[in-house]
C-alpha positions as CSV (number, residue, x, y, z in Angstrom):
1,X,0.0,0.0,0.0
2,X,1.3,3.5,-0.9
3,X,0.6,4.8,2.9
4,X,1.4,8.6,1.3
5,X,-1.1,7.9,-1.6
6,X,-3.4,6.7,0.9
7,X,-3.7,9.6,3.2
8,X,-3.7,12.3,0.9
9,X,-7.0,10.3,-0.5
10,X,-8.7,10.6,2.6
11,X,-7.1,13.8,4.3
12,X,-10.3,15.4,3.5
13,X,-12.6,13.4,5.3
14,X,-10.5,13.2,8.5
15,X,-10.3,16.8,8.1
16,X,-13.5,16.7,8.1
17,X,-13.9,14.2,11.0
18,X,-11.8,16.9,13.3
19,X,-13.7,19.8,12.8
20,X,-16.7,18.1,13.7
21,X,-15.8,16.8,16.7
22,X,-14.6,20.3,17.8
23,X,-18.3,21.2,17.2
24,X,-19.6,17.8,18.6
25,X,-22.0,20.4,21.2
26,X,-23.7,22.3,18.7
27,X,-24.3,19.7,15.8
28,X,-27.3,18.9,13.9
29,X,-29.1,15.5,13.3
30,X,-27.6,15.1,9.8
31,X,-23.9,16.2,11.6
32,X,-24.4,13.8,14.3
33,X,-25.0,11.1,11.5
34,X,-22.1,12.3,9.6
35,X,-19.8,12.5,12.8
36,X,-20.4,8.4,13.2
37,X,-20.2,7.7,9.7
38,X,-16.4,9.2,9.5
39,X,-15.2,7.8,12.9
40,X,-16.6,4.2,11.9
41,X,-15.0,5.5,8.5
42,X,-11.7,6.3,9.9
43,X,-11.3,3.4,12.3
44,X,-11.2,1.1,9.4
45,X,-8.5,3.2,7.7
46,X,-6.4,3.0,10.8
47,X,-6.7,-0.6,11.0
48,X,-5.7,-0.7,7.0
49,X,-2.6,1.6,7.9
50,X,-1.5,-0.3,11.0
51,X,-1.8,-3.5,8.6
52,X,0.9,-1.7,6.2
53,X,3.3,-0.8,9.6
54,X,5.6,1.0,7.5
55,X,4.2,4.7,9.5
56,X,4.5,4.8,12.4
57,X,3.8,8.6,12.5
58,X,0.5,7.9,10.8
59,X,-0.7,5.6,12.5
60,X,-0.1,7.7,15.9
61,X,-2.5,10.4,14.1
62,X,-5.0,8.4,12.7
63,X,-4.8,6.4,16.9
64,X,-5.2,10.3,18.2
65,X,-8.3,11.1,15.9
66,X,-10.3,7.8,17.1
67,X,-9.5,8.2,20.1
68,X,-11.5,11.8,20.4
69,X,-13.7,10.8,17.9
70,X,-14.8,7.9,19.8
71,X,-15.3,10.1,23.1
72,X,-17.3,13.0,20.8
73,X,-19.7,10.0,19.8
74,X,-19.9,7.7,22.8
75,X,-20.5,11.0,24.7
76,X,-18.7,8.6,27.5
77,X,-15.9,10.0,29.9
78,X,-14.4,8.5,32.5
79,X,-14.6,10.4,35.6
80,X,-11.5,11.5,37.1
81,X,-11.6,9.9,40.6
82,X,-12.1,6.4,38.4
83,X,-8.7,6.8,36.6
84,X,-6.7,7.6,39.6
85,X,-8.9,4.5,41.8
86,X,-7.6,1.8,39.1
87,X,-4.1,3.0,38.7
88,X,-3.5,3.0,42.7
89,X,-5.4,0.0,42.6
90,X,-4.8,-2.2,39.7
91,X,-2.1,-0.7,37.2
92,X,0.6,0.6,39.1
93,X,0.5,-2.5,41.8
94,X,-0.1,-4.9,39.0
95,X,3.0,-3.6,37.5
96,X,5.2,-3.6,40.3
97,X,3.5,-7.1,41.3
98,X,5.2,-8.3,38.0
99,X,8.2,-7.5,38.3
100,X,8.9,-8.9,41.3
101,X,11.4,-11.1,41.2
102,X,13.5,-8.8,39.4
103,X,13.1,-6.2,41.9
104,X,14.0,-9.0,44.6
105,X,17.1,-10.1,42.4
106,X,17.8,-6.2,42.3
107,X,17.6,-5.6,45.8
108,X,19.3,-8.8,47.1
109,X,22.5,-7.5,44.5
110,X,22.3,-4.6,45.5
111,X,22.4,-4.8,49.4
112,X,24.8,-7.6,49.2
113,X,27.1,-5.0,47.6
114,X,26.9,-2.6,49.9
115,X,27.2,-5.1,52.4
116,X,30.5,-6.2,51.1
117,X,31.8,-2.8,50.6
118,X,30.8,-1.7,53.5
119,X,32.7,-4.8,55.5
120,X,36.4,-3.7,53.4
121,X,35.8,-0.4,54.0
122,X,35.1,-0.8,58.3
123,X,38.1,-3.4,58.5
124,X,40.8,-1.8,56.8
125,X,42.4,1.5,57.9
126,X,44.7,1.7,54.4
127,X,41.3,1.4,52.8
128,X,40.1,4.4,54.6
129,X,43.2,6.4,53.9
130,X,43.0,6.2,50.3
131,X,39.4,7.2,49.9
132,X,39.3,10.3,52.2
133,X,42.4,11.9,54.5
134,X,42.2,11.5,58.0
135,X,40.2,15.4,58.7
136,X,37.6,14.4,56.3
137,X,36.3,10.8,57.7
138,X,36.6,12.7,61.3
139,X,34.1,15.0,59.7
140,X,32.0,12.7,58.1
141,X,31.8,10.7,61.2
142,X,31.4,13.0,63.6
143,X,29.4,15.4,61.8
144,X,28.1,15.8,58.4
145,X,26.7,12.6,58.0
146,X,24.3,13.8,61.0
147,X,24.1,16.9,60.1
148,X,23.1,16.3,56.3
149,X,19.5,15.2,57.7
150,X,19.1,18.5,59.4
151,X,21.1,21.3,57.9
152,X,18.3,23.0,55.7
153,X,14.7,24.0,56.9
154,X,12.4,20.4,56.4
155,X,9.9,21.7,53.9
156,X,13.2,22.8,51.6
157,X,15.0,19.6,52.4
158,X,12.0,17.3,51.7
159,X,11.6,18.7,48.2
160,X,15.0,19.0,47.2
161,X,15.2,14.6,48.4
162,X,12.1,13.8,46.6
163,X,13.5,15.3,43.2
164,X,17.1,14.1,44.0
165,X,15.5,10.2,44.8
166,X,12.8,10.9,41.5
167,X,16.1,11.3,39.1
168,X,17.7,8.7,41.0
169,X,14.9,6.6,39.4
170,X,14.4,8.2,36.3
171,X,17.8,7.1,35.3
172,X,17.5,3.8,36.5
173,X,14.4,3.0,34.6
174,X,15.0,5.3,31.5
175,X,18.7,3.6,30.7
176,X,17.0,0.1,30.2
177,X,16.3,1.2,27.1
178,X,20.3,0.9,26.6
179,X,20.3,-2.8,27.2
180,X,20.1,-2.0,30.5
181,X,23.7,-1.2,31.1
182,X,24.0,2.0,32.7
183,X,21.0,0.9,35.3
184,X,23.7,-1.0,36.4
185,X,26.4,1.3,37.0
186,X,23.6,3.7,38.9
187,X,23.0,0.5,41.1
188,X,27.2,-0.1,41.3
189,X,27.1,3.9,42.2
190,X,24.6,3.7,44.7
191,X,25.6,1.1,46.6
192,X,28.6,2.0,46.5
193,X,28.1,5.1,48.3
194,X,26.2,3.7,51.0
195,X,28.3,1.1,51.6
196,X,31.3,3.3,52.0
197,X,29.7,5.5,54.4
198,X,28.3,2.7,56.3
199,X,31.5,1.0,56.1
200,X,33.2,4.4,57.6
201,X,30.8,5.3,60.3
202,X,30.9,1.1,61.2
203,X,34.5,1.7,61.4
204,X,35.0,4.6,63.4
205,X,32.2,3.1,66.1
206,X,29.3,4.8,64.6
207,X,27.1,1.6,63.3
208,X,24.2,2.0,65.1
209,X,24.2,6.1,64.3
210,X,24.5,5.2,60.5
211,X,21.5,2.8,60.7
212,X,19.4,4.8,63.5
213,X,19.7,8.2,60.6
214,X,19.6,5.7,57.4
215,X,16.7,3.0,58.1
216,X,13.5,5.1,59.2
217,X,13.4,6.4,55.1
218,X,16.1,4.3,53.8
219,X,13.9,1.1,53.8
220,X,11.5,3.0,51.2
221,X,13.7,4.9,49.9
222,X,16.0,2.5,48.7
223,X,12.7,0.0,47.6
224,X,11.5,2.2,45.3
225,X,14.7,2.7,43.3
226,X,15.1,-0.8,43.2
227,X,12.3,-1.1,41.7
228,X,12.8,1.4,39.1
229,X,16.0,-0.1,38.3
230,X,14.3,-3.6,38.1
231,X,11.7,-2.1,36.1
232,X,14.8,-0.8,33.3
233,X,16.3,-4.2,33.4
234,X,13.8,-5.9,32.3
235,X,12.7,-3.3,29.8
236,X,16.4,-4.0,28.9
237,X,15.9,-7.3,28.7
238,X,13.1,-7.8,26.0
239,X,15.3,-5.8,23.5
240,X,17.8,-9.0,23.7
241,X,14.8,-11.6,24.4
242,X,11.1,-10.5,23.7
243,X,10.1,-14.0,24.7
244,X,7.0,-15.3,22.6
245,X,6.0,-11.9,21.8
246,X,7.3,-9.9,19.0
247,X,10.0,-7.5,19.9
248,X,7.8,-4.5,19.0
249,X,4.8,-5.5,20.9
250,X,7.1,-6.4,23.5
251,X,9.1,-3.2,23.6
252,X,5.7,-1.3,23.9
253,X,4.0,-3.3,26.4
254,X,7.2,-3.4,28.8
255,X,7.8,0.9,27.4
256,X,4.0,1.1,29.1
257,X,4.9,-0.9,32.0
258,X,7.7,1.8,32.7
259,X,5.7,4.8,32.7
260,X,3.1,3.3,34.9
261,X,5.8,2.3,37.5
262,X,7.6,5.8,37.1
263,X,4.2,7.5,37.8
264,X,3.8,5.4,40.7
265,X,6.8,6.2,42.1
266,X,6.9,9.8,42.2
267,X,4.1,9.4,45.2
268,X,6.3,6.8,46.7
269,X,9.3,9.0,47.0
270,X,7.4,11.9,47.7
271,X,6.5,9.8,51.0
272,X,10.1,8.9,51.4
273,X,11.3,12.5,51.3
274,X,8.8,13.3,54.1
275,X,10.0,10.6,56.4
276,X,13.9,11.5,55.3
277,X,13.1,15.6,56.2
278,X,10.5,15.0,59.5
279,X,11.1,11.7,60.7
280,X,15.3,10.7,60.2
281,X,16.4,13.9,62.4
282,X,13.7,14.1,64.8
283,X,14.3,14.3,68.6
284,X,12.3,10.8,68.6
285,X,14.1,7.7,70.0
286,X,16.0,5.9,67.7
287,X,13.3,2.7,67.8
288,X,10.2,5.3,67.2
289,X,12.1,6.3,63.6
290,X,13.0,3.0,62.7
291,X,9.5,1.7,63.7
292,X,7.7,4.2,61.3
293,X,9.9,3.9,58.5
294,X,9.4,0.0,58.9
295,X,5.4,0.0,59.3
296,X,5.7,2.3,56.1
297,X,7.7,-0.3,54.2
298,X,5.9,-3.0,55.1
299,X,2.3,-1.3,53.9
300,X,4.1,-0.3,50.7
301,X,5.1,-4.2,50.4
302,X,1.8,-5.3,51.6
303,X,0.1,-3.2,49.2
304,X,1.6,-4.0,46.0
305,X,1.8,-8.0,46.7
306,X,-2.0,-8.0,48.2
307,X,-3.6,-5.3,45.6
308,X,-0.8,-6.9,42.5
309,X,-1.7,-10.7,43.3
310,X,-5.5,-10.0,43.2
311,X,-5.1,-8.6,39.8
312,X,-3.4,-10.5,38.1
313,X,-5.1,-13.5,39.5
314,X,-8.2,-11.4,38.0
315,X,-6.6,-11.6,34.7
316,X,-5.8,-8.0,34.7
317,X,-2.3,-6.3,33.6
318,X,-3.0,-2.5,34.6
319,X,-1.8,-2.1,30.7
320,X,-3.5,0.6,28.4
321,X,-6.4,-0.6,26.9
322,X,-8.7,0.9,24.8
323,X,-12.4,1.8,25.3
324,X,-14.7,-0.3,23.7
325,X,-16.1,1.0,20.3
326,X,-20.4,1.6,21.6
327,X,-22.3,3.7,20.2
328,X,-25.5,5.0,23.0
329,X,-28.8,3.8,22.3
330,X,-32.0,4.2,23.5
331,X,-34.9,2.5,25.1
């Protein structure tokens, strides 16, 4: 099919098609009959387009014009309060719920990483020496690592987290798209770091500070950018093995997946931040901060294995899906 052919035969009517639905409030009988004619009209040109799959760019215009089209005729919208209810509920736990095992394989990596770092780092003065001099670990350990949880006003501090932690993220599920690759070295990077200060403050005495300041947003903190980073392997992933699916179905269905777990994560952070600016360098005792950033971890796991599982045992994906094509009747 000669897709540029094609569209300049029927430019007219889509034309056509738009300019009604921008009127679709103040049409007549015989408009109302000609709006359906050219959406039913128009869907079966974008199915013979996407047959040809050589326009991509087309096809993306043509999607755009059903799409309002369909809304102008069905005279159906979907309220609000309904979209947001079945992505808390459905999409964005369904997601997350799907990825799990790479976000476990992600977190176990990462953790045992920092883990082992942070063991070479606390055991080994020469170690020590060669990352910082001697002034700057005193400072770190006696000082800045506190004071960095309390040194701007919490409002300021809680904002400038929550967009530090959301690019954290963004990176780690964005370079999937590059095999994947650089996801890993922000994982290397950020365990890295942590396990270098924990393996400093271990060593100069200072354990059960580092993990009294760390733990009470660390736990959700650090769960949600695994998740991201999961999220970007696997996306990484089906470029090398789309499985049964083809490679561009694939690519779009895990490219869907991404934004949906991106979206849901900006909240999650957001609630991360707060606990990190409010909670870490309050006068509370050290068990109080610990305790709420844990009871918020485990209702963040407890709400994406209980509200994930019942989805997709309900057969449901929390993938885009398109409304049904119904016209309204009456009687």
């Amino acid at each position: 099919m000669d897709l540029a052919a094609y569209a300049a035969a029927h430019e007219a009517e889509w034309q056509r098609l738009d300019a009604l639905v921008k009127r679709r409030r103040h049409l007549s009988g015989a408009e109302i009959d000609e709006l359906v004619s050219l959406y039913q009209q128009t869907t079966t040109h974008l199915s013979a387009v996407r047959s040809a799959g050589t326009d991509p760019i087309l096809v993306a215009s043509l999607s755009s014009r059903v799409a309002r089209a369909r809304a102008a005729v069905t005279g159906a919208t979907t309220p609000g309060w309904s979209v947001i209810g079945r992505f808390a509920l459905v999409s964005f736990p369904a997601m997350a719920y799907r990825a799990r095992w790479w976000w476990l394989g992600t977190a176990a990596g990462s953790l045992g990483l920092a883990a082992i770092i942070a063991w070479w780092v606390a055991r080994s003065a020469a170690v020590q020496a060669a990352l910082l001099p001697p002034a700057q670990v005193a400072n770190l350990v006696n000082h800045q690592f506190r004071g960095y949880y309390s040194q701007y006003a919490a409002s300021s501090f809680a904002a400038e987290v929550w967009t530090h932690n959301v690019w954290v993220a963004a990176e780690s599920l964005i370079f999937g798209i590059l095999l994947g690759l650089p996801t890993l070295w922000v994982l290397f990077t950020n365990a890295a770091n942590v396990g270098i200060d924990g393996g400093l403050m271990i060593g100069h005495g200072r354990g059960v500070e580092f993990f009294a300041l760390i733990l009470p947003h660390g736990m959700l903190e650090l769960s949600a950018v695994f998740l991201a980073a999961a999220t970007g392997l696997r996306l990484g992933w089906t470029i090398i093995d789309p499985g049964p699916r083809p490679r561009g179905r694939a690519l779009a269905e895990e490219g869907r997946a991404s934004i949906t777990i991106a979206l849901g994560l900006i909240v999650v952070l957001l609630v991360s931040g707060a606990i990190e600016a409010f909670v870490t360098p309050s006068p509370l005792p050290t068990w109080a901060r610990i305790l709420i950033g844990l009871i918020v971890e485990t209702a963040f796991l407890s709400y994406v294995i209980v509200f994930g599982r019942r989805a997709t045992a309900a057969g449901l994906t929390g993938d885009i899906t398109e409304a049904p094509d119904v016209l309204p009747v009456s009687g």
